[in-house]
CHARMM internal coordinates of N, CA and C (Angstrom, degrees):
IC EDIT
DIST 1 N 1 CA 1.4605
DIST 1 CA 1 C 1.5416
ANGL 1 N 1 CA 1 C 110.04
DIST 1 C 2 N 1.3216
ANGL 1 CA 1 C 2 N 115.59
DIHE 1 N 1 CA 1 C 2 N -63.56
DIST 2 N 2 CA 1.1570
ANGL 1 C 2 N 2 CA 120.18
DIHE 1 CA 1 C 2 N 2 CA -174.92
DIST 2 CA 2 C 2.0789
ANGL 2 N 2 CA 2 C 104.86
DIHE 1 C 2 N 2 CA 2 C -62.78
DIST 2 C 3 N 1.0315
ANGL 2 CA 2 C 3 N 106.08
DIHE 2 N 2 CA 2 C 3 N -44.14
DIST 3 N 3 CA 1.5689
ANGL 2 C 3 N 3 CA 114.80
DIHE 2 CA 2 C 3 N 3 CA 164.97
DIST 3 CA 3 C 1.6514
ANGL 3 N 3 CA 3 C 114.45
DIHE 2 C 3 N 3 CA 3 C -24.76
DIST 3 C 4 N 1.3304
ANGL 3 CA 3 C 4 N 104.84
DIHE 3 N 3 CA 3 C 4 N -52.35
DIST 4 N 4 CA 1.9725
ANGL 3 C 4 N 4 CA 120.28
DIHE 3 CA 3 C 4 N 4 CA -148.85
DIST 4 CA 4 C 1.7969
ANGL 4 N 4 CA 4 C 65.53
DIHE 3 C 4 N 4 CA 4 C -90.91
DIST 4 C 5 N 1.1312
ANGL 4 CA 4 C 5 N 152.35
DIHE 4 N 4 CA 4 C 5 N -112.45
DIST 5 N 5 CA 1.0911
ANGL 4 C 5 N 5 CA 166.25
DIHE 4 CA 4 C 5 N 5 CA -146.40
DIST 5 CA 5 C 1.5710
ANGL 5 N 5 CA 5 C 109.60
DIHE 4 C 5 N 5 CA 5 C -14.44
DIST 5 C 6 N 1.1977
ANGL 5 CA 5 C 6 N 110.60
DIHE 5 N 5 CA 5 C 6 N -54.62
DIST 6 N 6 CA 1.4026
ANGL 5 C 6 N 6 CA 123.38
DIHE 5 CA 5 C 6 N 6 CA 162.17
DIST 6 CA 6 C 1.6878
ANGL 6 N 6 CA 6 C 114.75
DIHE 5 C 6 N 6 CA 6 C -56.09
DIST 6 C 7 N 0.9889
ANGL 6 CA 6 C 7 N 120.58
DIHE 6 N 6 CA 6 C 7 N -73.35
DIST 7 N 7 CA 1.7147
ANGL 6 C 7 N 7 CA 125.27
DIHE 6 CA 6 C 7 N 7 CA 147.83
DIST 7 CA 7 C 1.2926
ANGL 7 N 7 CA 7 C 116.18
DIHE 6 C 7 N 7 CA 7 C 3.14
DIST 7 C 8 N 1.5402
ANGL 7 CA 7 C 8 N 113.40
DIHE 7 N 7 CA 7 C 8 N -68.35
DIST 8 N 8 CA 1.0337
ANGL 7 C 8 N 8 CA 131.85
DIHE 7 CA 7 C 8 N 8 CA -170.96
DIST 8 CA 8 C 1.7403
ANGL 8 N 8 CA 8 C 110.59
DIHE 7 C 8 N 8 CA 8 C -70.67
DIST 8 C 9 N 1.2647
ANGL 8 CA 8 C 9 N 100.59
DIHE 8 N 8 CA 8 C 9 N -46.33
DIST 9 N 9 CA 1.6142
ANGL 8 C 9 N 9 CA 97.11
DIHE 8 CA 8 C 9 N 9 CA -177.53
DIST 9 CA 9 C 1.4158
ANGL 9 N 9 CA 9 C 127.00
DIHE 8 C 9 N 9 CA 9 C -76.28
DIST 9 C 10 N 1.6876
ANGL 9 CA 9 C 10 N 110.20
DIHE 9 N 9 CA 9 C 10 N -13.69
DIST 10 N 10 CA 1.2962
ANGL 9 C 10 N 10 CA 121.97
DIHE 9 CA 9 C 10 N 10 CA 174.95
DIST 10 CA 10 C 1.2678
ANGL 10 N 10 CA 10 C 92.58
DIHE 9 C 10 N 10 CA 10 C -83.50
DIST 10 C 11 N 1.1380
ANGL 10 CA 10 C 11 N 149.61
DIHE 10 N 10 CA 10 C 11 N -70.46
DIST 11 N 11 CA 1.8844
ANGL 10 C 11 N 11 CA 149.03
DIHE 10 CA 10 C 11 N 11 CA -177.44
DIST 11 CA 11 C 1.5873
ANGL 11 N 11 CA 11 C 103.50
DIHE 10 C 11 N 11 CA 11 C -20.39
DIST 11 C 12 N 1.9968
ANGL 11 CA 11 C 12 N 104.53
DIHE 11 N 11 CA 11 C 12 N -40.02
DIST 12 N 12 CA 1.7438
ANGL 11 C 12 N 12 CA 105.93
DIHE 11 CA 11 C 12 N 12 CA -172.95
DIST 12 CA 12 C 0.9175
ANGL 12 N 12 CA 12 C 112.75
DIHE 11 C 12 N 12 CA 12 C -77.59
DIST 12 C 13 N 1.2161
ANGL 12 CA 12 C 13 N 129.29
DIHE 12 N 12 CA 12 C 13 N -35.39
DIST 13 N 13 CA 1.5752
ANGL 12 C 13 N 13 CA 140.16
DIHE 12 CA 12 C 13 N 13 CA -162.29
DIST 13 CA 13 C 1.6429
ANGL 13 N 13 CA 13 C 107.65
DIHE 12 C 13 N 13 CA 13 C -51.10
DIST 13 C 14 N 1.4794
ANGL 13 CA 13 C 14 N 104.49
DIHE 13 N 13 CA 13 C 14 N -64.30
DIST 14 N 14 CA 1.6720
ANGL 13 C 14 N 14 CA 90.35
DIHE 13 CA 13 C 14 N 14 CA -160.54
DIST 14 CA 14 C 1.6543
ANGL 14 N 14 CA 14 C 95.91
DIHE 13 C 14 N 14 CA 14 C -70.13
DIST 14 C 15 N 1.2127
ANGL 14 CA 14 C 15 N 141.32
DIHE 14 N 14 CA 14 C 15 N -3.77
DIST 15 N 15 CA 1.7911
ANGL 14 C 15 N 15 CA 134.78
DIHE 14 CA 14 C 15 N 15 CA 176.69
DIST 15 CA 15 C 1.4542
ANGL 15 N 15 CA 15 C 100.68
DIHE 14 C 15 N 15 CA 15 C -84.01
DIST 15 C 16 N 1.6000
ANGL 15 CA 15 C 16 N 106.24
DIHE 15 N 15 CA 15 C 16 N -37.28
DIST 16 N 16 CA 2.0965
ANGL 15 C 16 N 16 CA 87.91
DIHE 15 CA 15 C 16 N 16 CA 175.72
DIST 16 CA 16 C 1.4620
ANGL 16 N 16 CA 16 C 103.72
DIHE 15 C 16 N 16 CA 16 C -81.61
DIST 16 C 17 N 1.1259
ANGL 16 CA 16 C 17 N 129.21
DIHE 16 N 16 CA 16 C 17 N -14.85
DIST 17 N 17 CA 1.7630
ANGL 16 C 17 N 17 CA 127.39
DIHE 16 CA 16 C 17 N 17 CA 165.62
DIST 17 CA 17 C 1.7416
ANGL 17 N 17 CA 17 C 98.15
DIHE 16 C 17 N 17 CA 17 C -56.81
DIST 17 C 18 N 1.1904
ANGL 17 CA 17 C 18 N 91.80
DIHE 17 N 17 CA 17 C 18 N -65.66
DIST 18 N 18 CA 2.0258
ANGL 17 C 18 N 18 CA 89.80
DIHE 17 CA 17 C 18 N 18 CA -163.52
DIST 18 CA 18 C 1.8364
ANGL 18 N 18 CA 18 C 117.96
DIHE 17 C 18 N 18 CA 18 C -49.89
DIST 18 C 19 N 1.7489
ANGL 18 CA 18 C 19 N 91.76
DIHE 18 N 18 CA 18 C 19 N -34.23
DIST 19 N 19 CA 1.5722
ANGL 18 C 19 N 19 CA 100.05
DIHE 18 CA 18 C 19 N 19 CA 176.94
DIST 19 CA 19 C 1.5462
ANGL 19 N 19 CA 19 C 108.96
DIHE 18 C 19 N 19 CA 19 C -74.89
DIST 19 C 20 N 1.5398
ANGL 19 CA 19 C 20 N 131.63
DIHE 19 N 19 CA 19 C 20 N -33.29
DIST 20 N 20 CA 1.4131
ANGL 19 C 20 N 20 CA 126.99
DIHE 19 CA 19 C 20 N 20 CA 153.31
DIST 20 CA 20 C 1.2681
ANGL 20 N 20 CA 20 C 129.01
DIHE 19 C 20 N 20 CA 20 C -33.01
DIST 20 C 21 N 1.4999
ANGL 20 CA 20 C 21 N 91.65
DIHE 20 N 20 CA 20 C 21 N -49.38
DIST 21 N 21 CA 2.3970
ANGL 20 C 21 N 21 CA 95.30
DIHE 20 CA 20 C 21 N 21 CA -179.39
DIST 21 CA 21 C 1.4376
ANGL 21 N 21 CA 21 C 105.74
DIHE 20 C 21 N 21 CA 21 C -76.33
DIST 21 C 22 N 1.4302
ANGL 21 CA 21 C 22 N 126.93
DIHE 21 N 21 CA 21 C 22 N -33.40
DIST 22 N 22 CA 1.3547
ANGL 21 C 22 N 22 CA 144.78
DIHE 21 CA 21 C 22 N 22 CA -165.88
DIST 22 CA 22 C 2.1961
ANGL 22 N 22 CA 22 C 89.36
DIHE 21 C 22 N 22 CA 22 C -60.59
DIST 22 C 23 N 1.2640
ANGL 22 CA 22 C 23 N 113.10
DIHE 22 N 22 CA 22 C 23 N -81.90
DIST 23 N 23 CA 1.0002
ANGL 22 C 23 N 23 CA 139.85
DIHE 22 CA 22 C 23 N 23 CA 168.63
DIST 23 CA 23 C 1.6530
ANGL 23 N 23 CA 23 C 106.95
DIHE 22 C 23 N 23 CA 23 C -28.83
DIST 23 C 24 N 1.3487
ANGL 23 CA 23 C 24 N 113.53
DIHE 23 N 23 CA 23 C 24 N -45.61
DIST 24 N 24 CA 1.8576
ANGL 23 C 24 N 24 CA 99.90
DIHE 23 CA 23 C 24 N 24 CA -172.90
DIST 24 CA 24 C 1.5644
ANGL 24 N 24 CA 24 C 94.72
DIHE 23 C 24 N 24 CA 24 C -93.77
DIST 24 C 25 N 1.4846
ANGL 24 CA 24 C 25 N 121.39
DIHE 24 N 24 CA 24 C 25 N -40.08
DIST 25 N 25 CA 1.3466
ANGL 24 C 25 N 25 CA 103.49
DIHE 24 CA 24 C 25 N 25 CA 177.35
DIST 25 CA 25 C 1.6144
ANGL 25 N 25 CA 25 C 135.08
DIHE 24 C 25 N 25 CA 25 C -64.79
DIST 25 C 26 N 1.4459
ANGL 25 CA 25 C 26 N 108.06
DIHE 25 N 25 CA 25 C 26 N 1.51
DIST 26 N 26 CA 1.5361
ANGL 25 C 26 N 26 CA 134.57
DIHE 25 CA 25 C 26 N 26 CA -165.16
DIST 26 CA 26 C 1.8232
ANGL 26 N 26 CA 26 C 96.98
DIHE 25 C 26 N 26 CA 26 C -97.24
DIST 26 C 27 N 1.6527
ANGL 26 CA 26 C 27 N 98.86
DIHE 26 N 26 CA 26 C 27 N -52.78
DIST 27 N 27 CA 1.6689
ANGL 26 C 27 N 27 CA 104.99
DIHE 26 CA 26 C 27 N 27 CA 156.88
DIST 27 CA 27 C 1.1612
ANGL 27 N 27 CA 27 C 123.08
DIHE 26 C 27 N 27 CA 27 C -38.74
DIST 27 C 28 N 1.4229
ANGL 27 CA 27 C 28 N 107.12
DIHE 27 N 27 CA 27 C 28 N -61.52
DIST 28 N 28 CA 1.4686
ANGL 27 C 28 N 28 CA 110.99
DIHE 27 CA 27 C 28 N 28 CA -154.19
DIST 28 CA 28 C 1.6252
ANGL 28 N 28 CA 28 C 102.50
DIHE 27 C 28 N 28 CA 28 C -63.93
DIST 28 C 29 N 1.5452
ANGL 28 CA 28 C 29 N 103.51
DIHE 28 N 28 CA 28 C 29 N -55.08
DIST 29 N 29 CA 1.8320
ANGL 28 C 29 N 29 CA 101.97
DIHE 28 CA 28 C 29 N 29 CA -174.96
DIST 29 CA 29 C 1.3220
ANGL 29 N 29 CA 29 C 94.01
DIHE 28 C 29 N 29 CA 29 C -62.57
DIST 29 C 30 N 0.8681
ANGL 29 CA 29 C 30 N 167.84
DIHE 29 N 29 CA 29 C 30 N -40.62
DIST 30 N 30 CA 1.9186
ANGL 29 C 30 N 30 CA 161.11
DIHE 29 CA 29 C 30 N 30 CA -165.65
DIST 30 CA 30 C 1.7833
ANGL 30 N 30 CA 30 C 91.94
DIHE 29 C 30 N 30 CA 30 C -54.32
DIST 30 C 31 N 1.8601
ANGL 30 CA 30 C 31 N 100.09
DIHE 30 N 30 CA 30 C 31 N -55.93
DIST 31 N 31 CA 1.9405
ANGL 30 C 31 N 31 CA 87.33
DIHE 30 CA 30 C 31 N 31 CA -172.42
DIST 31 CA 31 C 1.1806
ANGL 31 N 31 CA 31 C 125.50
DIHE 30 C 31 N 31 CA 31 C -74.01
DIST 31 C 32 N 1.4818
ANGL 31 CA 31 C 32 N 113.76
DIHE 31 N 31 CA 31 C 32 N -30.25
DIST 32 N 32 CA 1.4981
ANGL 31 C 32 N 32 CA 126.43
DIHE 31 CA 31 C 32 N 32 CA 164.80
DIST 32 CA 32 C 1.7849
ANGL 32 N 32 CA 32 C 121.26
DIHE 31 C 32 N 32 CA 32 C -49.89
DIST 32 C 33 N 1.3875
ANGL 32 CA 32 C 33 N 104.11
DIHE 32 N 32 CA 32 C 33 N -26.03
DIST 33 N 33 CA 1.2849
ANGL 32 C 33 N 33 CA 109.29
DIHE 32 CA 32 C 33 N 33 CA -166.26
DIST 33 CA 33 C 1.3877
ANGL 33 N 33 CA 33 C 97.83
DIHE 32 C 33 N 33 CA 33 C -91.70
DIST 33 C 34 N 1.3299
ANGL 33 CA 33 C 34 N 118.15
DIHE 33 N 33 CA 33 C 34 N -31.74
DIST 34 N 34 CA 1.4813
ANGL 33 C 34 N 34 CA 111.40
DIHE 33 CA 33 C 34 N 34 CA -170.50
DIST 34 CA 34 C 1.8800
ANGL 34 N 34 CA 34 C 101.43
DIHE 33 C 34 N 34 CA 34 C -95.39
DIST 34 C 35 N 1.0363
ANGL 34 CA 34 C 35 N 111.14
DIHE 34 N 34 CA 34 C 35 N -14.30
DIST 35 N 35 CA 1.5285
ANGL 34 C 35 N 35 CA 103.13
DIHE 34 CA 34 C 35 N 35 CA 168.74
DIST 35 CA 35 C 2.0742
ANGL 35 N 35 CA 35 C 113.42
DIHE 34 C 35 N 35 CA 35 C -69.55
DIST 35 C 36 N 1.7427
ANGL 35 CA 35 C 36 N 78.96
DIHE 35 N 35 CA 35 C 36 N -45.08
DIST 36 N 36 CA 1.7112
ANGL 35 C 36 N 36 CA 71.77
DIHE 35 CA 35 C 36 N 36 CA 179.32
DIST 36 CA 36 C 1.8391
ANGL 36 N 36 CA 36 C 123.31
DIHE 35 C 36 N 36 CA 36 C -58.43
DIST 36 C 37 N 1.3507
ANGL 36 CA 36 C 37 N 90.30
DIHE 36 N 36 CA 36 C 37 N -16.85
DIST 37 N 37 CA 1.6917
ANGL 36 C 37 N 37 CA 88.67
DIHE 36 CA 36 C 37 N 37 CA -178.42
DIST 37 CA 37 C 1.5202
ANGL 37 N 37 CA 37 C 106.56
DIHE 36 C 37 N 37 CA 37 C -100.57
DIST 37 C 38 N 1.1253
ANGL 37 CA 37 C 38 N 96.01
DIHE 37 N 37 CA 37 C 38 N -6.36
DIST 38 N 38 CA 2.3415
ANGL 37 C 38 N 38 CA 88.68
DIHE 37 CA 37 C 38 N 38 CA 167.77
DIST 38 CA 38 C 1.2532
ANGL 38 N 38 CA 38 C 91.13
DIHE 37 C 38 N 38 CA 38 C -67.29
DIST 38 C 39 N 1.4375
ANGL 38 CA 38 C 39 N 126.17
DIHE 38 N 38 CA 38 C 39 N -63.02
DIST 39 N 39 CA 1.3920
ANGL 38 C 39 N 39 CA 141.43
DIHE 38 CA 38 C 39 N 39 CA 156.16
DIST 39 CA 39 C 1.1516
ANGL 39 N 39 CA 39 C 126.49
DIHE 38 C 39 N 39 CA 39 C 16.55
DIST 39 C 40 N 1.3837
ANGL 39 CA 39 C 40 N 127.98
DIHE 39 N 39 CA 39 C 40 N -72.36
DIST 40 N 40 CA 1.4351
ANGL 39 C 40 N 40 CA 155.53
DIHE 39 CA 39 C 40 N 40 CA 160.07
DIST 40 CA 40 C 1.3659
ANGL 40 N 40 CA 40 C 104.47
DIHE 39 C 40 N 40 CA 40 C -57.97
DIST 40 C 41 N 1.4452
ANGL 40 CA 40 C 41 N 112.25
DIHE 40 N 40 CA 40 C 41 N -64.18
DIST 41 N 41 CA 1.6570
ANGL 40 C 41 N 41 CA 113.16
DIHE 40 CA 40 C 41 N 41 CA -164.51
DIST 41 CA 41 C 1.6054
ANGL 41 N 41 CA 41 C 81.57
DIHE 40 C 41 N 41 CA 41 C -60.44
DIST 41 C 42 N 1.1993
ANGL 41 CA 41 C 42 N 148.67
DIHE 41 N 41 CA 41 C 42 N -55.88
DIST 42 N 42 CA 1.5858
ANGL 41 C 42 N 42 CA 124.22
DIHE 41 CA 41 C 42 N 42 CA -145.37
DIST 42 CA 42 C 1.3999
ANGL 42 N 42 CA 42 C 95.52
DIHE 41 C 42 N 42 CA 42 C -139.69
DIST 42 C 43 N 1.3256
ANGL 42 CA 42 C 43 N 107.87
DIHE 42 N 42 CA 42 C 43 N 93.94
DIST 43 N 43 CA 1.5987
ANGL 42 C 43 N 43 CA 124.71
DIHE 42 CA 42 C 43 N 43 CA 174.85
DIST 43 CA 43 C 1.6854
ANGL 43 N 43 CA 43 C 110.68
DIHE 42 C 43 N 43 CA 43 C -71.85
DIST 43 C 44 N 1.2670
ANGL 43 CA 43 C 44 N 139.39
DIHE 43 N 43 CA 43 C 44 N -21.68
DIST 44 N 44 CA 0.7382
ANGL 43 C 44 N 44 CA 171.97
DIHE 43 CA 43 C 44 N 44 CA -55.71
DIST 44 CA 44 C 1.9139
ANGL 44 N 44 CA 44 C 99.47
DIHE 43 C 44 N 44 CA 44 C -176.32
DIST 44 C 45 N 1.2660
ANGL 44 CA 44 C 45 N 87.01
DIHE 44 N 44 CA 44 C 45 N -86.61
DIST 45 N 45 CA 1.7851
ANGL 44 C 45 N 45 CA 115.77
DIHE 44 CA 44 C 45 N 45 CA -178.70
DIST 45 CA 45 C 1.6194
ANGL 45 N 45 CA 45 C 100.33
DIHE 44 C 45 N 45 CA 45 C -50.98
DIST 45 C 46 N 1.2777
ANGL 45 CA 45 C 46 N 150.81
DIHE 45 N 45 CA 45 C 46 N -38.01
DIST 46 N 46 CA 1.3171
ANGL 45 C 46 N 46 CA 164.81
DIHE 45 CA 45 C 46 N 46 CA -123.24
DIST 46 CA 46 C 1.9018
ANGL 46 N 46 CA 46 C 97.96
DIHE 45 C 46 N 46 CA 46 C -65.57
END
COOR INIT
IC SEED 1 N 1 CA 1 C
IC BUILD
């Protein structure tokens, strides 16, 4: 029992890893994207 459980969570691991990078790199372009347009809106502020 306790065996299959372990099994199971090593099989999950590297897919909640991939959904982690998926997730920060989805962040990262979201902040980049909205910096570039403070950017634009206020050429100025730089």
């Amino acid at each position: 029992m306790h065996h299959e459980t372990y099994q199971n969570a090593a099989a999950f691991a590297p897919y909640h890893l991939v959904i982690c990078v998926i997730l920060a790199s989805c962040l990262r372009h979201i902040t980049t994207e909205n910096d570039e347009k403070r950017r634009l809106m206020n050429p100025k502020s730089s």
